[in-house]
Every structure is written in C-alpha cells, then in structure tokens.
Residue, then its C-alpha position, 0 to 999 in steps of 0.5 A: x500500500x505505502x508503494x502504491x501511494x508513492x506510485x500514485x503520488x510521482x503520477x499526479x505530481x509528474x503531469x501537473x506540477x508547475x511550482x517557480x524555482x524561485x530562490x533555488x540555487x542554479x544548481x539545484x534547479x531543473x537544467x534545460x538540457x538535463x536528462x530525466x528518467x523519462x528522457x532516458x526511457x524514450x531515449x532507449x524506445x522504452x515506455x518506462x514511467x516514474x511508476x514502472x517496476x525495473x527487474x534488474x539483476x543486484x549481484x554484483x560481479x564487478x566493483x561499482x565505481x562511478x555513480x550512473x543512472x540505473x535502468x533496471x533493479x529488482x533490489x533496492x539500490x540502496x539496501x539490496x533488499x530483493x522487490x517485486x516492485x523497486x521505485x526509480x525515485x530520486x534519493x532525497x538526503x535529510x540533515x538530522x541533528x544528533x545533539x543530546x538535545x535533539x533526541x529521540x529522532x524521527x525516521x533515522x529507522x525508515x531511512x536506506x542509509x546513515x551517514x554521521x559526520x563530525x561537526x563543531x565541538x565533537x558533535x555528530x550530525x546524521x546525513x539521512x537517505x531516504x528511498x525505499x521507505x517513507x517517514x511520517x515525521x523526520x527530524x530535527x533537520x539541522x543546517x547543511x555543511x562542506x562535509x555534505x556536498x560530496x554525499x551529494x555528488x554521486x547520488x545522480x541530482x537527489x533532494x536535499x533537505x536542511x534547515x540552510x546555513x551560513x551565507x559561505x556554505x550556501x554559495x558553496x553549495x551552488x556549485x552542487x548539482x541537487x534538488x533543493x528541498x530546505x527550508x529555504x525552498x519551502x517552509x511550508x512543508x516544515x515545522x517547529x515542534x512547540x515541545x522541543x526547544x529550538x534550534x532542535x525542533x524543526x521536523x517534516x515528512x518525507x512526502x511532503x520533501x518529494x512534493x516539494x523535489x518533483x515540483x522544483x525539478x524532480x531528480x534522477x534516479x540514485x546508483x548501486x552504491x554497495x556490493x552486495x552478496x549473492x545466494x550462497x555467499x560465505x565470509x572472507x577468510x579474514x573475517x572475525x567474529x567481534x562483540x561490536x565497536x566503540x566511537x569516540x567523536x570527541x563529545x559524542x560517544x557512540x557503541x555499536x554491540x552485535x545481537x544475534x536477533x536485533x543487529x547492531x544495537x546502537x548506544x550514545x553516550x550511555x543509553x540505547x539509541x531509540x527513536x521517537x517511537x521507542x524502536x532502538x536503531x539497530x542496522x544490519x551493517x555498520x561501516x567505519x570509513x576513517x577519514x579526516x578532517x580539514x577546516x571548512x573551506x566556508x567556515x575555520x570553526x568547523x570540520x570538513x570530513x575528506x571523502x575522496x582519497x582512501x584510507x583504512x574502514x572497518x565493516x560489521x555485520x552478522x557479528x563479524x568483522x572485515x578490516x580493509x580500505x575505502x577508495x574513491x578517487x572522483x567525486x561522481x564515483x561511489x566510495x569502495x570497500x576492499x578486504x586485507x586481500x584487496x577484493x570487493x567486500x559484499x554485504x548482506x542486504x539491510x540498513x547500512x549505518x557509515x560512521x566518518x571518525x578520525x584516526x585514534x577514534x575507533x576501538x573494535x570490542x573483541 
C-alpha cells in the first residue's frame, strides 16, 4: 500500500506540477538540457514511467565505481533488499541533528542509509537517505555543511533537505548539482515542534520533501552504491567474529554491540539509541570509513570530513568483522570497500549505518 501511494503520488505530481524555482540555487534547479528518467526511457524506445517496476539483476560481479543512472533493479539500490516492485525515485538526503538535545529522532529507522559526520565541538550530525521507505515525521533537520556536498555528488541530482546555513556554505553549495528541498525552498512543508526547544525542533515528512523535489525539478534516479552478496555467499577468510565497536567523536560517544536477533544495537553516550517511537536503531551493517578532517573551506570553526582519497574502514555485520580500505578517487564515483586481500567486500542486504571518525577514534570490542 505505502508503494502504491508513492506510485500514485510521482503520477499526479509528474503531469501537473508547475511550482517557480524561485530562490533555488542554479544548481539545484531543473537544467534545460538535463536528462530525466523519462528522457532516458524514450531515449532507449522504452515506455518506462516514474511508476514502472525495473527487474534488474543486484549481484554484483564487478566493483561499482562511478555513480550512473540505473535502468533496471529488482533490489533496492540502496539496501539490496530483493522487490517485486523497486521505485526509480530520486534519493532525497535529510540533515538530522544528533545533539543530546535533539533526541529521540524521527525516521533515522525508515531511512536506506546513515551517514554521521563530525561537526563543531565533537558533535555528530546524521546525513539521512531516504528511498525505499517513507517517514511520517523526520527530524530535527539541522543546517547543511562542506562535509555534505560530496554525499551529494554521486547520488545522480537527489533532494536535499536542511534547515540552510551560513551565507559561505550556501554559495558553496551552488556549485552542487541537487534538488533543493530546505527550508529555504519551502517552509511550508516544515515545522517547529512547540515541545522541543529550538534550534532542535524543526521536523517534516518525507512526502511532503518529494512534493516539494518533483515540483522544483524532480531528480534522477540514485546508483548501486554497495556490493552486495549473492545466494550462497560465505565470509572472507579474514573475517572475525567481534562483540561490536566503540566511537569516540570527541563529545559524542557512540557503541555499536552485535545481537544475534536485533543487529547492531546502537548506544550514545550511555543509553540505547531509540527513536521517537521507542524502536532502538539497530542496522544490519555498520561501516567505519576513517577519514579526516580539514577546516571548512566556508567556515575555520568547523570540520570538513575528506571523502575522496582512501584510507583504512572497518565493516560489521552478522557479528563479524572485515578490516580493509575505502577508495574513491572522483567525486561522481561511489566510495569502495576492499578486504586485507584487496577484493570487493559484499554485504548482506539491510540498513547500512557509515560512521566518518578520525584516526585514534575507533576501538573494535573483541
């Protein structure tokens, strides 16, 4: 039911919507020659709409490298979850707070994949990516950072939700080929929750964000991002079985431990990470990509996390461990994981969680 209403939602909005781009950055409008997923179907003598079904094959024999339009799934992109009914929608990035403040979050559970980056003062934000699932409520979104913008280069034009920022960061951003869905963009699809004191109270609904994406432009539809595993498929022979991970970010202290019946149960600072519905975040993979940081080109107080390069990561899931290296040389390529042999690992499909540490940050629990 939820996918048929999204189906019904890309349909009406696709045939009328008109609204003005009015106050968008350049970037995050609609170009005059931009390539839509409808263009790329009548450009290959296709009848594929917004709503159609893509069967494609997600094995992955090859290492995914640059993030380009695809045609044809059978899993979710970005979960690898096997669906008869796999949406061709943009990805659509919510900024969400972490401050002590700002929990218990919403939908950080409904979300594809997490990204926490390091902000001012040792605190962690969350770059949400929301696509197969919908959230009723979504939030606290915060301001946008440099960090974000190379989450943003290889997803194929998503939309992007924050609560704006500062005047450099948002010049900056200009240059960032997206869909802009802020708060700046439309503030009639947010809200300021009287319960919670601001600035850690502005929420909204994923439905209403791609409201919003489909009448500034719309976007493309996102890459593989992971290899995933096929039927059958065992660990690497230098996987090892761990009871979790500790992270310290600097005032953000955060443990992952391995449940056989949950997954990776979150906590923060001491408590069990849970959301606004009591529910515990617990993904069924959690990815260390150990970067660093630089100060932010818009903004010396603040860190800019290194995203392109390579560097040592750590990958958890079904109570293992994987040590090896991320790689991305290119902006437009999807960051890859390699094992200690250097072949692609493959994982399970499910939620993926990516914390961004420094080095000195991590401390496997064996």
């Amino acid at each position: 039911m939820v996918r048929q209403e999204w189906r019904l939602l890309f349909l009406l909005l696709a045939a009328g919507a008109s609204a003005s781009c009015a106050g968008t950055p350049p970037s995050a409008r609609l170009p005059s020659s931009s390539t839509t997923v409808l263009d790329v179907a009548s450009a290959e003598g296709s009848a594929t709409t917004e709503e159609d079904l893509l069967d494609g094959d997600s094995g992955q024999d090859v290492v995914p490298t640059t993030a380009q339009v695809v045609d044809e799934f059978e899993s979710w992109p970005l979960t690898g979850i096997r669906d008869d009914e796999v949406g061709n929608w943009p990805v659509l990035i919510v900024k969400i707070d972490n401050h002590d403040r700002a929990r218990p979050q919403s939908g950080v559970n409904s979300a594809d994949v997490v990204f926490e980056e390091i902000v001012e003062g040792g605190l962690t934000r969350f770059a949400a990516l929301f696509h197969s699932q919908q959230a009723e409520h979504v939030g606290p979104i915060r301001s946008v950072r440099t960090s974000d913008f190379d989450l943003l280069h290889n997803l194929n034009r998503p939309l992007f939700a924050n609560s704006g920022g500062n005047e450099a960061v948002l010049e900056l951003l200009q240059e960032v080929d997206y869909v802009d869905v802020s708060s700046n963009a439309a503030m009639d699809v947010y809200e300021r929750m009287e319960e919670r004191p601001s600035p850690h109270n502005l929420f909204s609904d994923t439905k209403s964000l791609r409201t919003v994406g489909i009448s500034r432009g719309n976007g493309g539809s996102p890459p593989i991002m992971f290899v995933r595993q096929d039927a059958g498929d065992g660990l690497p022979a230098s996987a090892m079985p761990v009871t979790g991970v500790n992270l310290d970010y600097g005032s953000t202290f955060v443990n992952y431990r391995w449940s056989q019946q949950e997954g990776w149960v979150r906590t923060q600072n001491g408590t069990t990470h849970v959301d606004t519905e009591g529910l515990a975040i617990t993904p069924e993979v959690v990815i260390v990509q150990v970067v660093s940081y630089t100060r932010s080109r818009a903004d010396g107080r603040s860190p800019e996390a290194v995203l392109l390069g390579e560097g040592k990561s750590l990958v958890f899931f079904d109570g293992n461990l994987i040590e090896g290296t991320w790689k991305r040389t290119q902006a437009k390529e999807v960051t890859r994981y390699f094992d200690r042999d250097g072949l692609p690992i493959a994982l399970p499909p499910g939620q993926i969680w990516i914390a961004l540490p420094r080095v000195g940050q991590v401390q496997v629990v064996e």
